[in-house]
N, C-alpha and C positions, 0 to 999 in steps of 0.2 A: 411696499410701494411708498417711495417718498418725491414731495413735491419742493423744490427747492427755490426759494425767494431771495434776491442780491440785492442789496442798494449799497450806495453807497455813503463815507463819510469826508465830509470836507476837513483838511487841515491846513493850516496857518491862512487864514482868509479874511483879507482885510474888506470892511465892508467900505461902500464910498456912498452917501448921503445921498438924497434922491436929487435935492437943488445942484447938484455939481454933475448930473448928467442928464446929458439930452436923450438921450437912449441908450438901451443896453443891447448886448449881444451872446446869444450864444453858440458858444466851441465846440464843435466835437473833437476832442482828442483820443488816440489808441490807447488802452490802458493796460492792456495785458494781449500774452499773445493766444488767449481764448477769445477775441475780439469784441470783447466789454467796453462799451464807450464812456468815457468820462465826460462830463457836462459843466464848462463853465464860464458864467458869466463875467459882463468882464465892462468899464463905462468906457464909452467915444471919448471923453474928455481922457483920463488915463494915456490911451495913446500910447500902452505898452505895445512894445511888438509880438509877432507871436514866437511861442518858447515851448514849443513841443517835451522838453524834458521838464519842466517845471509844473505845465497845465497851464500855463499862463496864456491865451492869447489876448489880439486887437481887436474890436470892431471892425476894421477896415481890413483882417483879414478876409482872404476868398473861405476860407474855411466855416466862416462863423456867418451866422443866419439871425435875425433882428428877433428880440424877444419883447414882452411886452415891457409897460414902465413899472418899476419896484424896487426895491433895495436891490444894490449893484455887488457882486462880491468878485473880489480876484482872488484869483486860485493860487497860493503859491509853492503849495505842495500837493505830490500828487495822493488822491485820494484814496480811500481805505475800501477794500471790498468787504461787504457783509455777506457771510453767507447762511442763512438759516434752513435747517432744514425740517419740513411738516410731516410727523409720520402718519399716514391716511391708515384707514381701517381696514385692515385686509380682509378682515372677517364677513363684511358688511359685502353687501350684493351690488356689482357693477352694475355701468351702465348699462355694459352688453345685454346680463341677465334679463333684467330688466326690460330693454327693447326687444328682447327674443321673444320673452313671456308676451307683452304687448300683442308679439306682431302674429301669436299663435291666437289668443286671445280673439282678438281680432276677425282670424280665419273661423273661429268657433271650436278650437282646440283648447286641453288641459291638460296640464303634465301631472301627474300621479305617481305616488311613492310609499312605499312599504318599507321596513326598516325593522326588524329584532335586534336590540343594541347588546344583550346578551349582559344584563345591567353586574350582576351578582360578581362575576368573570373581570370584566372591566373593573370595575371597583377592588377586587382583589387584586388585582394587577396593575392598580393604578395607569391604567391607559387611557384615560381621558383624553390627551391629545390626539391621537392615533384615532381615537371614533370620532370625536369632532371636525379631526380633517376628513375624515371620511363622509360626514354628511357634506361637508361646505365641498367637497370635489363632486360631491353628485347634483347639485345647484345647477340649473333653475328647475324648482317644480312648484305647484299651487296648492296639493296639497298632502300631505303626507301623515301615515297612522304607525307611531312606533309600537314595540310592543316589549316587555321588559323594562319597559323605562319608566323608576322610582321618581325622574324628579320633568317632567318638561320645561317647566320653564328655566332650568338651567340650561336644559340642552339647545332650549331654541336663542336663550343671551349667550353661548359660545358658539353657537354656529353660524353665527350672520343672518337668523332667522327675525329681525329683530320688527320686519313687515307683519307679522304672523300673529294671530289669533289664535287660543289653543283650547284644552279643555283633559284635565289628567285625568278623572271619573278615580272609580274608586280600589282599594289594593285589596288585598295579595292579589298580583297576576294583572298587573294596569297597563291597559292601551288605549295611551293616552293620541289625541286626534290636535291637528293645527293644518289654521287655512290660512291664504294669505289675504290679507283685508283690503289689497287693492284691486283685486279681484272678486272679490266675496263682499255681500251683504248680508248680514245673519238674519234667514225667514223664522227665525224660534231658536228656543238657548238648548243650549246643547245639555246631553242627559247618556244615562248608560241601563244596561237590561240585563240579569243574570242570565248567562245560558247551561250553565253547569257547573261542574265542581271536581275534583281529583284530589292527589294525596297533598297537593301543594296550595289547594284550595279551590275557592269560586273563581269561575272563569265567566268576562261580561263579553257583551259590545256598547259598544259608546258609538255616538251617533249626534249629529247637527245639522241642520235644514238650512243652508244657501243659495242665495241667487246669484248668480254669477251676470255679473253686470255689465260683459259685454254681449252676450246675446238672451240673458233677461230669462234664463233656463233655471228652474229649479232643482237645487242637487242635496238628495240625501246624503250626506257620507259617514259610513259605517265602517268600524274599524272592531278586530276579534282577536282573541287571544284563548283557540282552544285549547280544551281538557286533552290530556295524556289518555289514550291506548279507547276514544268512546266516538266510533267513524262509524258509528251505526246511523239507524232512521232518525232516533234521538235526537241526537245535535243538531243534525240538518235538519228537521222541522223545527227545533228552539231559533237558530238562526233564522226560517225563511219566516218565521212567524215573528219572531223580534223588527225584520225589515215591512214585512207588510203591516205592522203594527202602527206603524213611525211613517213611512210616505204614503202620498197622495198623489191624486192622478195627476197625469203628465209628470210624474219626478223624475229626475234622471238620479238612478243609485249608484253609487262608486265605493266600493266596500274592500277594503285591504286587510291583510290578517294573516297571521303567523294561525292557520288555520288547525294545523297538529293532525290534517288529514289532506292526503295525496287524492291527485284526482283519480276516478273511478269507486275512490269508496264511495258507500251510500249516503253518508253524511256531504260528499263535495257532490253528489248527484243530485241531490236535492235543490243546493242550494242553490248549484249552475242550471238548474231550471227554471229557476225564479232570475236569474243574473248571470244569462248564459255568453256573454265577452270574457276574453279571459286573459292577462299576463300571466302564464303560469312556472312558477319560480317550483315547484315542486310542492312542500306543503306549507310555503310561503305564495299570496297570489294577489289580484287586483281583479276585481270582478265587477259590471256592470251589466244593467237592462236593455240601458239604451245609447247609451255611449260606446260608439265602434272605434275598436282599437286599429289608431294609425300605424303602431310601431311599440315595441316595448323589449324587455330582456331583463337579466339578471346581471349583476356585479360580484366580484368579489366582494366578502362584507368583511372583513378580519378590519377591526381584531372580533366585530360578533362570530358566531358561529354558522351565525344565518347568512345567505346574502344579501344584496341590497336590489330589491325590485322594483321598477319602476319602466312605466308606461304611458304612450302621448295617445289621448282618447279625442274622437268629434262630441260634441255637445250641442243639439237645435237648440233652434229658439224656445224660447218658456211658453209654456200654456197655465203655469200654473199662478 
């Protein structure tokens, strides 16, 4: 997107001293056939006529309209177009987004977003671009919980995220969390909680207490990144015990995760007990208490392997 600014430059312009005119005037002349006007001044005493090819005209033309008093200049040639052009940040979140988020806000709605960038893959294959347009085409959301992702605050300064508030927690196996701060007030700093472990390592949730500050709701958001082949009772009581550990009454929890268990196992039955709303991507999902899902789905994610899920939730007012 670029913003284009014109002015113009005067040439061969003789100036006439302020004592040698009673007033000035100024001309609008045709300058080009995009219909660019030329502008210029010109003293009563001069008494040139007007000179449509040159840029020159009279005061006493009908054409020319009374300017204030100041240095007089005649135009004797026509003048030069500038044209500059600004390149705006493509990256960076419109106005639309922007007043969409607003006017959802507003009604008492959140937009919600889950995301496996599939980091290891990407990086081998240098596709950086290709994921980053990927996040910046799924805009607007408020808050979103990656998982695989070695670095967030890169991902969030190439994605137009640059509203956004985050928090990486800790590696191998990091899902890292970001809200966006014109939406968000942070009620406590954010922290993460082991839930397990596999052959690639410990697996957490990360977790942050906001107020959402246009209806004054307190929102847990919990973000997970489970263990490989472990959708027993296990997991799902580490996770429902990691969330009831972490909120407090009246919270509204929103909990996103590349979960590594489908629904109906005992691990995802557990936990949709305790946070039974659901965007269910498969064993990618978006889960909540009390926040009822208006609408939601899954994307293509490529170049991750995952898709990209994301969900618009109600949120009441805060009691908390």
């Amino acid at each position: 997107a670029t913003t284009e600014i014109y002015t113009l430059s005067l040439h061969d312009a003789l100036p006439i001293s302020p004592p040698l005119s009673s007033h000035f005037a100024m001309c609008r002349q045709p300058l080009t056939s995009m219909g660019l006007l030329a502008l210029a001044a010109v003293s009563a005493v001069a008494e040139q006529p007007g000179n449509a090819a040159g840029g020159v005209c009279a005061a006493s033309d009908s054409a020319c309209m009374p300017a204030d008093r100041g240095m007089a200049m005649i135009q004797l040639a026509q003048p030069t177009v500038n044209r500059t052009v600004l390149q705006l940040d493509e990256e960076a979140e419109s106005l639309a987004e922007k007043s969409a988020l607003a006017a959802a806000a507003g009604n008492g709605q959140l937009r919600i977003a889950s995301y496996n960038l599939y980091w290891w893959n990407v990086r081998q294959n240098n596709r950086w671009a290709q994921l980053y347009g990927k996040i910046r085409s799924e805009r607007p959301f408020d808050l979103i919980g990656f998982q695989e992702c070695d670095n967030v605050a890169s991902v969030v300064a190439n994605t137009g995220l640059s509203g956004f508030e985050y928090h990486q927690g800790p590696s191998p196996n990091p899902c890292p969390i970001a809200w966006r701060t014109s939406a968000f007030t942070r009620a406590g700093q954010p922290g993460h909680i082991r839930i397990g472990s596999d052959r690639w390592g410990e697996r957490w949730m990360t977790f942050v207490r906001l107020r959402h500050d246009a209806t004054g709701a307190v929102v847990l958001f919990v973000n997970t990144h489970g263990p490989l082949g472990q959708c027993g009772n296990t997991l799902g009581n580490n996770w429902a015990n990691g969330v009831r550990a972490r909120m407090q009454p009246g919270d509204t929890v929103f909990m996103t995760g590349d979960f590594n268990c489908g629904t109906g196992s005992a691990a995802m039955n557990i936990i949709k007990g305790l946070l039974p709303e659901a965007v269910d991507g498969g064993i990618d999902q978006i889960l909540s208490n009390r926040g009822r899902v208006l609408s939601g789905g899954t994307s293509a994610g490529s170049p991750s392997d995952h898709p990209f899920v994301k969900g618009t939730f109600s949120v009441g007012a805060g009691t908390g």
